[in-house]
KEKOL-395423 format. One record per residue (C-alpha): x, y, z; residue in three letters; residue number from 1. Coordinates in pm, 1 decimal. Example, Ala and Ser with C-alpha at 12.3 -4.5 7.8 and 13.67 -1.06 7.14 Angstrom:
<atoms>
<<1230.0; -450.0; 780.0>; Ala; 1> <<1367.0; -106.0; 714.0>; Ser; 2> 
</atoms>
This chain:
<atoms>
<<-4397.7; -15332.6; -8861.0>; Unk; 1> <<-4545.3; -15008.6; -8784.2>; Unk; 2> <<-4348.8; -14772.6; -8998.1>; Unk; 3> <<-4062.8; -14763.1; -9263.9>; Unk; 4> <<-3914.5; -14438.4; -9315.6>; Unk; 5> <<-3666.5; -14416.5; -9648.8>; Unk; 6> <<-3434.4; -14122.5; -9636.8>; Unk; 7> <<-3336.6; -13966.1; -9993.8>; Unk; 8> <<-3018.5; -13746.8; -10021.4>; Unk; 9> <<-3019.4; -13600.3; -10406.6>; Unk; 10> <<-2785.1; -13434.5; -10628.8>; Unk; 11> <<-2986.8; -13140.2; -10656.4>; Unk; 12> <<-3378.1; -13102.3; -10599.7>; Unk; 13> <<-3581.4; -13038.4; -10946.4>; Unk; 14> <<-3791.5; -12787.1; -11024.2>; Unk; 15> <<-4117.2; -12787.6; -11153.3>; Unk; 16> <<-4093.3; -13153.5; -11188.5>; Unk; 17> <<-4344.2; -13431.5; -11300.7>; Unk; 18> <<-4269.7; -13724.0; -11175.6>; Unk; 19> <<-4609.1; -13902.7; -11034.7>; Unk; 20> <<-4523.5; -14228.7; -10883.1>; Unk; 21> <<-4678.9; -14559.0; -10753.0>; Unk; 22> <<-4511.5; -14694.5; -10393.0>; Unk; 23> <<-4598.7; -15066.9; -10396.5>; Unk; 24> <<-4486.0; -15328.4; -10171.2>; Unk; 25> <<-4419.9; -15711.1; -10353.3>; Unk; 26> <<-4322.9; -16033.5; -10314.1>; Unk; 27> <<-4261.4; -16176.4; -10648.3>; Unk; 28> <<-4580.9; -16291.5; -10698.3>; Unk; 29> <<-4838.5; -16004.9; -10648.2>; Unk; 30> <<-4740.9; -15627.9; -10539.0>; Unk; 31> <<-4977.0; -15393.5; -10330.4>; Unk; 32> <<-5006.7; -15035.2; -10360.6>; Unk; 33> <<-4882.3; -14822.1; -10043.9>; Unk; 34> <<-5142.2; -14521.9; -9990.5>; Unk; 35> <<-5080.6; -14414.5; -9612.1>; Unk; 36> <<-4739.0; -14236.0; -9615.0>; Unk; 37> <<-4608.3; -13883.3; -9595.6>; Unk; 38> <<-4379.0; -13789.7; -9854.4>; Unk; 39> <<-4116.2; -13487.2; -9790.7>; Unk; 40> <<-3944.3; -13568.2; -10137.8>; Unk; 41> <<-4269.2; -13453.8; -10345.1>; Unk; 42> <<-4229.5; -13767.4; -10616.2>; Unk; 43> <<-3828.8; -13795.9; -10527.3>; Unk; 44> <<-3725.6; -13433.7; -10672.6>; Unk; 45> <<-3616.2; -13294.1; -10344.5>; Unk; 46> <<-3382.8; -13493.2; -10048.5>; Unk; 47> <<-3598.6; -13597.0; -9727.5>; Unk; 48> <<-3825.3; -13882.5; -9618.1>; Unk; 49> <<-4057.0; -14043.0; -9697.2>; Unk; 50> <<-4297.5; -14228.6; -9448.2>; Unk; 51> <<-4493.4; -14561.0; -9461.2>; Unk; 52> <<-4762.0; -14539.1; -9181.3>; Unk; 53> <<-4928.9; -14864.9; -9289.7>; Unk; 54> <<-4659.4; -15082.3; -9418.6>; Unk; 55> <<-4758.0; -15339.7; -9195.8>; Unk; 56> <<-5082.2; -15400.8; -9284.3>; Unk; 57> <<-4967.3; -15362.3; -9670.3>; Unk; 58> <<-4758.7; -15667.9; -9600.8>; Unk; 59> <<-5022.7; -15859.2; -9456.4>; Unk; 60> <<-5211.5; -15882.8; -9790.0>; Unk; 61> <<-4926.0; -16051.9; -9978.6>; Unk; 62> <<-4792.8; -16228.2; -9698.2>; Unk; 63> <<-4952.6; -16561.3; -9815.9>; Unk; 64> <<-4767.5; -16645.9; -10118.7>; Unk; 65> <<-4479.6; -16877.2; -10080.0>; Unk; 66> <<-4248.3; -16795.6; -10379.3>; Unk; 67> <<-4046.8; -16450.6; -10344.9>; Unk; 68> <<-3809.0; -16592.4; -10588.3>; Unk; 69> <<-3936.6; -16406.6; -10916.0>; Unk; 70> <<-3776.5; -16083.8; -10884.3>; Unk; 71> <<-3437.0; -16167.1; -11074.7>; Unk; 72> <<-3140.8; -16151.7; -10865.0>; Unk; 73> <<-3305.7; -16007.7; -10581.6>; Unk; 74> <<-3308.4; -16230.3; -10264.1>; Unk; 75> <<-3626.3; -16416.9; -10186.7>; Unk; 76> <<-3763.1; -16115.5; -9965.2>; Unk; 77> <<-4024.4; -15852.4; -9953.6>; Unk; 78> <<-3937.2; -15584.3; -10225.9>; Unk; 79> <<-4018.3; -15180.8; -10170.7>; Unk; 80> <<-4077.3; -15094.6; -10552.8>; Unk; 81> <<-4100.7; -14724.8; -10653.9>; Unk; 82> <<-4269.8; -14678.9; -10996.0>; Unk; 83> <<-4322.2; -14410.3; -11251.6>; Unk; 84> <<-4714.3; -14332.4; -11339.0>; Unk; 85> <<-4637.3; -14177.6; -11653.0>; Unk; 86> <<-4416.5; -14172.5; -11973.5>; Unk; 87> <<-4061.6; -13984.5; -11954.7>; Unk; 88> <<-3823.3; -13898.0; -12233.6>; Unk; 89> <<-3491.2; -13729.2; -12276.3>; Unk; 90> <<-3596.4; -13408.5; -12194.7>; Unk; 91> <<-3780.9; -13506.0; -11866.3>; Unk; 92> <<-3625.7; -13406.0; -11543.6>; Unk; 93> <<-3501.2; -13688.0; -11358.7>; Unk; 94> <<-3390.2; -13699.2; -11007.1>; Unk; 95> <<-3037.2; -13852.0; -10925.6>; Unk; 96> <<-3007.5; -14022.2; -10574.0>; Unk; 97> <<-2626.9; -13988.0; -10388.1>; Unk; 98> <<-2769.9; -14214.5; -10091.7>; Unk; 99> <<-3082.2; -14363.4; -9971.0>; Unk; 100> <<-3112.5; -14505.2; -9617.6>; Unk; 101> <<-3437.4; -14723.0; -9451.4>; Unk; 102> <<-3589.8; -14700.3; -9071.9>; Unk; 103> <<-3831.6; -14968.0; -8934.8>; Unk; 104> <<-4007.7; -14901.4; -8635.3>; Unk; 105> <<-4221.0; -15192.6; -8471.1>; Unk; 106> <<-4407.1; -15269.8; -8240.4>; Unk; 107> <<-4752.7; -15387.8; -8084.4>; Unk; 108> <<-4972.8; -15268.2; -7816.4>; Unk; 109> <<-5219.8; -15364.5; -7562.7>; Unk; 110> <<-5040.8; -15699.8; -7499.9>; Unk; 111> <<-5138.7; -15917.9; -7203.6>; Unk; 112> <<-4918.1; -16064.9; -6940.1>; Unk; 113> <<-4825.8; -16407.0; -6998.3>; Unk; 114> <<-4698.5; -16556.5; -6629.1>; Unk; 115> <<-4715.2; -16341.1; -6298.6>; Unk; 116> <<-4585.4; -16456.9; -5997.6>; Unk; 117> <<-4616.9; -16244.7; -5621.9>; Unk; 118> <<-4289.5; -16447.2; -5500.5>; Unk; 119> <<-4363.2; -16777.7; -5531.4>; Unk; 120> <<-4771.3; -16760.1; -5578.6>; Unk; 121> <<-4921.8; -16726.0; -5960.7>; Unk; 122> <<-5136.4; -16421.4; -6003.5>; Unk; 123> <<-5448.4; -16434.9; -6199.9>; Unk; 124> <<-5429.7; -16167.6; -6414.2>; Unk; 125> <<-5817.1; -16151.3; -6495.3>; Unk; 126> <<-5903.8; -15980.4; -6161.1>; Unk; 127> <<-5741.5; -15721.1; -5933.0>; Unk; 128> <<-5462.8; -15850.2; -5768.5>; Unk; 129> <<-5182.2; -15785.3; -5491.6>; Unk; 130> <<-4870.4; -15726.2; -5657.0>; Unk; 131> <<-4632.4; -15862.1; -5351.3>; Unk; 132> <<-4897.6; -15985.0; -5158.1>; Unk; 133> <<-5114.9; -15819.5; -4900.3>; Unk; 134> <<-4862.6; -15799.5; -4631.2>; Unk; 135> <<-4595.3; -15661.3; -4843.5>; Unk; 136> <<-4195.6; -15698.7; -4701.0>; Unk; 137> <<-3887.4; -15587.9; -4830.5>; Unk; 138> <<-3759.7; -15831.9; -5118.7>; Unk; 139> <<-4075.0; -15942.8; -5176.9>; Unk; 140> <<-4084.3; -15954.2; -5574.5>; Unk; 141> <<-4326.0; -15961.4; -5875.4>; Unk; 142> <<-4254.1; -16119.4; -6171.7>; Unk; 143> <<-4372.9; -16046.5; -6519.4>; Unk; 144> <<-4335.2; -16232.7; -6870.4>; Unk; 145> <<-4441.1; -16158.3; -7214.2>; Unk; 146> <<-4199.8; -16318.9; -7474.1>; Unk; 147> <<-4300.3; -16037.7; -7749.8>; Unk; 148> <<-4256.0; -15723.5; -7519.9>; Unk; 149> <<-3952.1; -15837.1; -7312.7>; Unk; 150> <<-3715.4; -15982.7; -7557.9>; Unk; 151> <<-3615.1; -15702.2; -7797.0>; Unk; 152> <<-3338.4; -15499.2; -7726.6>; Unk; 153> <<-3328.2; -15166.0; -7746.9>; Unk; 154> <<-3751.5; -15137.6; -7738.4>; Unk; 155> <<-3872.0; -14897.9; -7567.1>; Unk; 156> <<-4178.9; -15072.2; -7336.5>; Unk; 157> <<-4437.6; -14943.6; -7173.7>; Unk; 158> <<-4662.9; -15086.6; -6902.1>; Unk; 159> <<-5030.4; -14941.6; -6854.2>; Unk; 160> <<-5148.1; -14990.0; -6523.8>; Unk; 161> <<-5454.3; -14962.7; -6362.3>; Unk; 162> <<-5361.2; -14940.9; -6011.5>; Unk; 163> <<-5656.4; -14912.6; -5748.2>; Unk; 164> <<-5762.0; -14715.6; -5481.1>; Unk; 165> <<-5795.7; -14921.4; -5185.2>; Unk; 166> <<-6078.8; -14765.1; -5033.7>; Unk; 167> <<-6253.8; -14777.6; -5357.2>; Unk; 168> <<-6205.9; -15060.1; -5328.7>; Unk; 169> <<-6378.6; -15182.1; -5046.3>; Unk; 170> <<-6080.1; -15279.5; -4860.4>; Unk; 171> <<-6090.8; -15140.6; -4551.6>; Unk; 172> <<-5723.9; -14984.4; -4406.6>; Unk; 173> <<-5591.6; -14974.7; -4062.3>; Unk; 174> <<-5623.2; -14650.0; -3883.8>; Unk; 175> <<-5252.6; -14680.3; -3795.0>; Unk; 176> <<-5172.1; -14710.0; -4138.0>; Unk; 177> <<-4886.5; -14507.4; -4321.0>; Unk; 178> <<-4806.5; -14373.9; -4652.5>; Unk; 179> <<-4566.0; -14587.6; -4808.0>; Unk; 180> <<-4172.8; -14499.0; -4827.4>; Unk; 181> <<-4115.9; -14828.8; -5092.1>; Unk; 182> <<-3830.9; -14802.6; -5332.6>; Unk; 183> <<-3912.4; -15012.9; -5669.9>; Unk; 184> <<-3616.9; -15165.7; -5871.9>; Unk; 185> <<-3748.2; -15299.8; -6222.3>; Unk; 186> <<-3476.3; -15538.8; -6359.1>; Unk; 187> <<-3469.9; -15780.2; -6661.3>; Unk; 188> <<-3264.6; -16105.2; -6720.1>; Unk; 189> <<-2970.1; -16079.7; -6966.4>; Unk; 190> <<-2636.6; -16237.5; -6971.7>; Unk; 191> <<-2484.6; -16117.6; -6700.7>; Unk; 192> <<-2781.4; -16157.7; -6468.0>; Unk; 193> <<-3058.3; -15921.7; -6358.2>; Unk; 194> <<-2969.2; -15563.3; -6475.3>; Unk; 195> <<-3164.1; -15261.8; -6343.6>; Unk; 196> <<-3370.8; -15080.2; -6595.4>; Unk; 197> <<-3525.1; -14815.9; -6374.7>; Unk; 198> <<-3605.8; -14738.5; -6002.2>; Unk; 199> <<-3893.0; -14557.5; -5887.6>; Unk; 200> <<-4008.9; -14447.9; -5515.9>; Unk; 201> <<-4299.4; -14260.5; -5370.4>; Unk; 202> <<-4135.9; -13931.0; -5549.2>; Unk; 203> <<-4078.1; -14034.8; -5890.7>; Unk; 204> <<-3827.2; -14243.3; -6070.0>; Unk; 205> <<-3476.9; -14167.8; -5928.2>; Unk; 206> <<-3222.5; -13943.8; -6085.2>; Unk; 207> <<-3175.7; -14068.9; -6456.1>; Unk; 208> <<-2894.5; -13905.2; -6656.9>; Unk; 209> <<-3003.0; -14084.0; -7025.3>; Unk; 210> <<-3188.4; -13887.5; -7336.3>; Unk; 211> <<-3529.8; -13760.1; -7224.1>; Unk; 212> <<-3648.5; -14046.8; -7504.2>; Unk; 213> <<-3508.1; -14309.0; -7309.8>; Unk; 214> <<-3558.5; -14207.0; -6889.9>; Unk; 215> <<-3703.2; -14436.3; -6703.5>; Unk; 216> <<-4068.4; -14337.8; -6648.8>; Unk; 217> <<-4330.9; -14427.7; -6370.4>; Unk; 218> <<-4651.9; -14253.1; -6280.4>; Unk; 219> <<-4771.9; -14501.2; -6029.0>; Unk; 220> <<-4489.4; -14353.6; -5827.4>; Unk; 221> <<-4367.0; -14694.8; -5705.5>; Unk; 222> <<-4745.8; -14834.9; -5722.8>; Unk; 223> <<-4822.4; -14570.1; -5442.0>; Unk; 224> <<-5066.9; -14329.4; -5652.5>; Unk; 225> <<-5339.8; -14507.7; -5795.0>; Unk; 226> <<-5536.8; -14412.9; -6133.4>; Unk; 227> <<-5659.3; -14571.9; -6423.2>; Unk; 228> <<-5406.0; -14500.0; -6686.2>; Unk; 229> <<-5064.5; -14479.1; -6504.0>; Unk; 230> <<-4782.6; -14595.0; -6694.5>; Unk; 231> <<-4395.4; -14702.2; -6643.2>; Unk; 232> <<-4155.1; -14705.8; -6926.8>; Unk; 233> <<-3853.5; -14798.7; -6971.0>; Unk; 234> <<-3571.7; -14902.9; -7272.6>; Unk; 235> <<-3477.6; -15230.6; -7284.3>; Unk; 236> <<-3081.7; -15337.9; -7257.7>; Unk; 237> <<-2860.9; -15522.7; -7464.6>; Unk; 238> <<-2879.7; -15917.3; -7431.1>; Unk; 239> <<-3140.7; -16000.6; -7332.0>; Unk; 240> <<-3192.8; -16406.5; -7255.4>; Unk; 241> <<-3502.7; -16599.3; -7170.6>; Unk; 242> <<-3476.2; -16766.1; -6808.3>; Unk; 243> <<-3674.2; -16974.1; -6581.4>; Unk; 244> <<-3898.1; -16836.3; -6287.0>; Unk; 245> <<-4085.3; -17125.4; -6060.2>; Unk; 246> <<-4018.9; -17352.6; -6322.1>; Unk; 247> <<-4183.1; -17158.5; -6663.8>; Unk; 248> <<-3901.5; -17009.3; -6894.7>; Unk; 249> <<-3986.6; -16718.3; -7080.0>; Unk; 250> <<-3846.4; -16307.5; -7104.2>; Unk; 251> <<-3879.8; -16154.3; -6732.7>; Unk; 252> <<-3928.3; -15823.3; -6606.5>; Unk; 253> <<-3926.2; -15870.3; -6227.9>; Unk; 254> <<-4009.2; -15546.7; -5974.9>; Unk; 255> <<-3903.1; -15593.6; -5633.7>; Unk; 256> <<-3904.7; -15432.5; -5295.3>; Unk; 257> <<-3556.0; -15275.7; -5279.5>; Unk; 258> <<-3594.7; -15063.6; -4979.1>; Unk; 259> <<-3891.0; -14918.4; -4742.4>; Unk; 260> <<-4233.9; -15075.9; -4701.6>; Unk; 261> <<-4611.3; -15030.2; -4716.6>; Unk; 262> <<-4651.6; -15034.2; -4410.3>; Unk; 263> <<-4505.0; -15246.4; -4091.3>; Unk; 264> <<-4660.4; -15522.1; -3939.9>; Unk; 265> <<-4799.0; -15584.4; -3632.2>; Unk; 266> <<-4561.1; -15592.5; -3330.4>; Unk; 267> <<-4496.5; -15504.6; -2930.8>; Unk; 268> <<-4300.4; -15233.0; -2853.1>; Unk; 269> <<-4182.7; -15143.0; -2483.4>; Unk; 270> <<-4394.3; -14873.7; -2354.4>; Unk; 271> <<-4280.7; -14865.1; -1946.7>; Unk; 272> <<-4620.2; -14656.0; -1927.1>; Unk; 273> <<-4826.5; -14945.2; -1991.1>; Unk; 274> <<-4876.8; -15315.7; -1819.5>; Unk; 275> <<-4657.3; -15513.5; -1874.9>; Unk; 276> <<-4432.1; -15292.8; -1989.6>; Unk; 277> <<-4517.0; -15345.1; -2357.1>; Unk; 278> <<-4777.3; -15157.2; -2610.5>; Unk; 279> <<-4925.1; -15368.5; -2895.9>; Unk; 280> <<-4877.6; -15187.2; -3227.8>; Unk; 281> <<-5113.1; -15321.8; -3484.0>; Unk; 282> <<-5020.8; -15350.7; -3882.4>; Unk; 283> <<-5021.9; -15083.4; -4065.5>; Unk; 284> <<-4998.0; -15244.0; -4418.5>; Unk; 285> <<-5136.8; -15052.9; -4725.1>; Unk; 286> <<-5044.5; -15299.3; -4996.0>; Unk; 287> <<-5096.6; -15168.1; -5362.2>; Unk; 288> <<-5380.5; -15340.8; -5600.3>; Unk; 289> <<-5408.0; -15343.7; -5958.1>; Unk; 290> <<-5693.2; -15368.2; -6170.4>; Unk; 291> <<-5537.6; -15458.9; -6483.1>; Unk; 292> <<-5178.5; -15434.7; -6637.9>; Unk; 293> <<-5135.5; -15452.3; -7030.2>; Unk; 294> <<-4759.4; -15385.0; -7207.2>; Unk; 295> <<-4723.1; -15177.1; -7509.3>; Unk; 296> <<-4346.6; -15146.4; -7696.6>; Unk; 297> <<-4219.2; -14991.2; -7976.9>; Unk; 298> <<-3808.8; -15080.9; -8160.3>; Unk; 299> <<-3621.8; -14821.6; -8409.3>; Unk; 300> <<-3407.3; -14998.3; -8604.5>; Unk; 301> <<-3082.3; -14738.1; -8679.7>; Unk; 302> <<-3071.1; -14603.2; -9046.5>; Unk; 303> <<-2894.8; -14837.2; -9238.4>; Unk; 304> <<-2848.3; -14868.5; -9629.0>; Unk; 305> <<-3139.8; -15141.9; -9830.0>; Unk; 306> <<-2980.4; -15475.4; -9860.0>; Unk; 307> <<-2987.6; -15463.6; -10259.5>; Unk; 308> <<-3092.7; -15158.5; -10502.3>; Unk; 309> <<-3201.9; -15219.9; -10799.1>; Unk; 310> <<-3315.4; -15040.6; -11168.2>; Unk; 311> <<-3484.2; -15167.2; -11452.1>; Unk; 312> <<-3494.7; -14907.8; -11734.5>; Unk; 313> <<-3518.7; -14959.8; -12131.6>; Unk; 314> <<-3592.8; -15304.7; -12072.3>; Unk; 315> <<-3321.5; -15361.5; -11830.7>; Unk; 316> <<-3236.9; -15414.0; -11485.9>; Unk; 317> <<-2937.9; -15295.8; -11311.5>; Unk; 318> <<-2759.9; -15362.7; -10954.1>; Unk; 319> <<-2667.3; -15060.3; -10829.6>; Unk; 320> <<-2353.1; -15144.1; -10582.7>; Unk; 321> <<-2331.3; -15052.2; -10234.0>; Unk; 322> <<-2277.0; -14686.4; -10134.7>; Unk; 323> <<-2292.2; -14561.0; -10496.8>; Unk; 324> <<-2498.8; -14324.2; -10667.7>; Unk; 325> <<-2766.5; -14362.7; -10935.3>; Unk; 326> <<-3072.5; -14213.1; -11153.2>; Unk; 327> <<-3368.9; -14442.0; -11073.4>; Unk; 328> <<-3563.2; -14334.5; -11398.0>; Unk; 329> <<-3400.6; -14376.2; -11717.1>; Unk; 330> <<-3596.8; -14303.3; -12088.4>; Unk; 331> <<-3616.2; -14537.3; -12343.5>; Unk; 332> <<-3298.0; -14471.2; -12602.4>; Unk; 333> <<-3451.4; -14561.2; -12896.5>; Unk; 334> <<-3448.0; -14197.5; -13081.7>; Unk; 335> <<-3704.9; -14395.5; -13331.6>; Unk; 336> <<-4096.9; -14480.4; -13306.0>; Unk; 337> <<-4115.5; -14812.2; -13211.5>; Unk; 338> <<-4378.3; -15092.8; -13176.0>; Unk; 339> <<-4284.5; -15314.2; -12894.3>; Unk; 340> <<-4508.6; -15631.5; -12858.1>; Unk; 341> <<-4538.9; -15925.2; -12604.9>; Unk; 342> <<-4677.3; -16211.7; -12481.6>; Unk; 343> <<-4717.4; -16364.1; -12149.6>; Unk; 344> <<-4799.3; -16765.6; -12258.6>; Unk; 345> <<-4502.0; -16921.5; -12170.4>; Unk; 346> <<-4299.9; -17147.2; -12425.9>; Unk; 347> <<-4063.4; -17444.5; -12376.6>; Unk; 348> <<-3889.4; -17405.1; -12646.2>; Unk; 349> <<-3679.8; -17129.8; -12787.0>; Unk; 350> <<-3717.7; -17123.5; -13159.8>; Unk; 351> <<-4095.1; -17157.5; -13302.7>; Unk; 352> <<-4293.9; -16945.2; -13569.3>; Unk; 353> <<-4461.9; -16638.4; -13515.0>; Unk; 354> <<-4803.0; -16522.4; -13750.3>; Unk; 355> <<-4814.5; -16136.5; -13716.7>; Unk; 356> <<-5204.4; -16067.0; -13879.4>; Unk; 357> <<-5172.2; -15687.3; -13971.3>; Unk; 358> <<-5534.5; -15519.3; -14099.7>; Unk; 359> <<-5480.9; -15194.9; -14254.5>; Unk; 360> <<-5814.8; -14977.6; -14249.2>; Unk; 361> <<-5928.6; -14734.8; -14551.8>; Unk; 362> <<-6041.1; -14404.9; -14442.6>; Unk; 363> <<-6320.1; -14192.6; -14581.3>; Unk; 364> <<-6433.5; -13848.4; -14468.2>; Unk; 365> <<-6790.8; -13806.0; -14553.3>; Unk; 366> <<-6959.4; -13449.3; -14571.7>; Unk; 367> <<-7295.5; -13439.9; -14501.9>; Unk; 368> <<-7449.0; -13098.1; -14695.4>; Unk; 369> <<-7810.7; -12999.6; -14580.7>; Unk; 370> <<-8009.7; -12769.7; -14742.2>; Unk; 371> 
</atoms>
């Protein structure tokens, strides 16, 4: 997980307010403080957000323990716990919260390729490679997997690609060769088969009518425009499925030739000008190369209410049902100075003796006189 954001709607913001609090993150076992967020509630006395940048990583530190069952009726799950720093009483100003709602976002980045495939012929990944070969043809295909990346509807994914310059290269090209006219379509397997999740050609994606957040992206400029950092995003669709491609089964994103070429082969064509009748036309293939390909992608959950709420005030913990309203921070009622002692040695049984050892002191002021 990259980020949780919580959004707070309140009754009515406070002012001049203080309420310092402690975000920790437990398990029923152990709890560890949250430090990296950005809080637009100011202590939960105004509505707004509040953002965990490193909730993740907070996680990771707990993540070890087995038993999540100590939190009383609470499920066995990872707890968000919101705690007061400092004393309150009846007179404190207290926030009261009409609604609060939570956003994950997650995500990973710089994640290899699993499988490639140029048609039928695995790619190693390690070193620059042909994407459809070096005599590319229309339908030829290359095929992608990464189970993380490709399986999560709704992610938004991103390729980096490090597509080559061919006379940088060292590859020498044909002096009849042409710029390339190819037309890209990047599909991924789901239920109902391959489904389109972008097209790109020497111009640019093609016309995309979805949010700006969500248009189908490529820089490479169907692999035709080489540079170190070019990129091609897209938003994955709903299900998705794992399927099999020359025989390995895993999440696919497959990019094949749907129209045009780089470049034609090498051919006769009738010339009556010449001998024969015939001209030989030699290839004119300018096949792409990249360097290196890595996959980034990040998933937004939609707002949605926490599974379970719950208070525990004077001593006492409270489920708060769904949808409803409720003051997180609650002072002690006693109107009364009271000692409050306890112990945490466990006993198995119920009834037993308790010594209470009370010293009183004896007080003296002492004046010391000089002269």
């Amino acid at each position: 997980m990259q980020t949780l954001t919580l959004t707070f709607s309140l009754k009515e913001d406070l002012q001049n307010p203080d309420l310092p609090l402690r975000m920790e993150i437990c398990n029923g076992l152990q709890c560890s403080t949250i430090s990296n967020m950005n809080d637009q509630t100011s202590n939960l006395t105004r509505s707004g957000t509040i953002v965990f940048n490193n909730i993740g990583e907070v996680i990771k530190k707990i993540s070890n323990s087995e038993n999540l069952e100590n939190l009383e009726n609470l499920e066995p799950k990872f707890l968000l716990r919101c705690r007061l720093k400092t004393f309150i009483s009846q007179q404190s100003k207290r926030p009261f919260i009409n609604s609060v709602s939570l956003q994950a976002t997650f995500g990973n980045t710089g994640q290899p390729i699993e499988e490639a495939f140029a048609n039928l012929l695995p790619l190693d990944l390690s070193k620059p490679f042909f994407p459809f070969g070096e005599q590319p043809k229309f339908g030829d295909t290359l095929y992608l997997a990464n189970q993380e990346a490709f399986s999560k509807s709704g992610a938004i994914v991103t390729l980096h690609i490090d597509l080559a310059n061919l006379a940088s290269a060292g590859i020498p090209l044909p002096i009849t060769s042409k710029e390339p006219n190819a037309t890209l379509e990047w599909e991924v397997w789901t239920t109902q088969g391959w489904v389109s999740v972008g097209t790109s050609t020497q111009s640019g994606p093609e016309a995309d009518l979805s949010p700006p957040e969500v248009k189908f992206q490529d820089t490479t400029k169907a692999f035709t425009d080489p540079g170190v950092d070019k990129v091609v995003k897209f938003i994955l669709p709903e299900n998705l499925q794992p399927t099999t491609v020359n025989g390995i089964e895993n999440f696919w994103l497959r990019v094949r030739i749907k129209s045009g070429n780089y470049g034609e082969d090498a051919r006769y064509e009738k010339n009556e000008n010449t001998f024969g009748g015939f001209s030989f036309v030699p290839a004119s293939f300018k096949p792409p190369l990249i360097n290196s390909l890595k996959v980034d992608y990040t998933l937004t959950t939609p707002q949605q209410p926490p599974e379970a709420i719950e208070t525990y005030n004077d001593f006492r913990s409270q489920r708060i049902p769904s949808g409803s309203g409720f003051e997180p921070f609650k002072p002690i009622a006693d109107d009364q100075p009271i000692l409050y002692l306890g112990s945490v040695h466990q006993r198995t049984t119920t009834a037993f003796p308790i010594s209470l050892l009370v010293f009183t002191f004896r007080w003296k002021m002492l004046f010391m006189i000089q002269t």
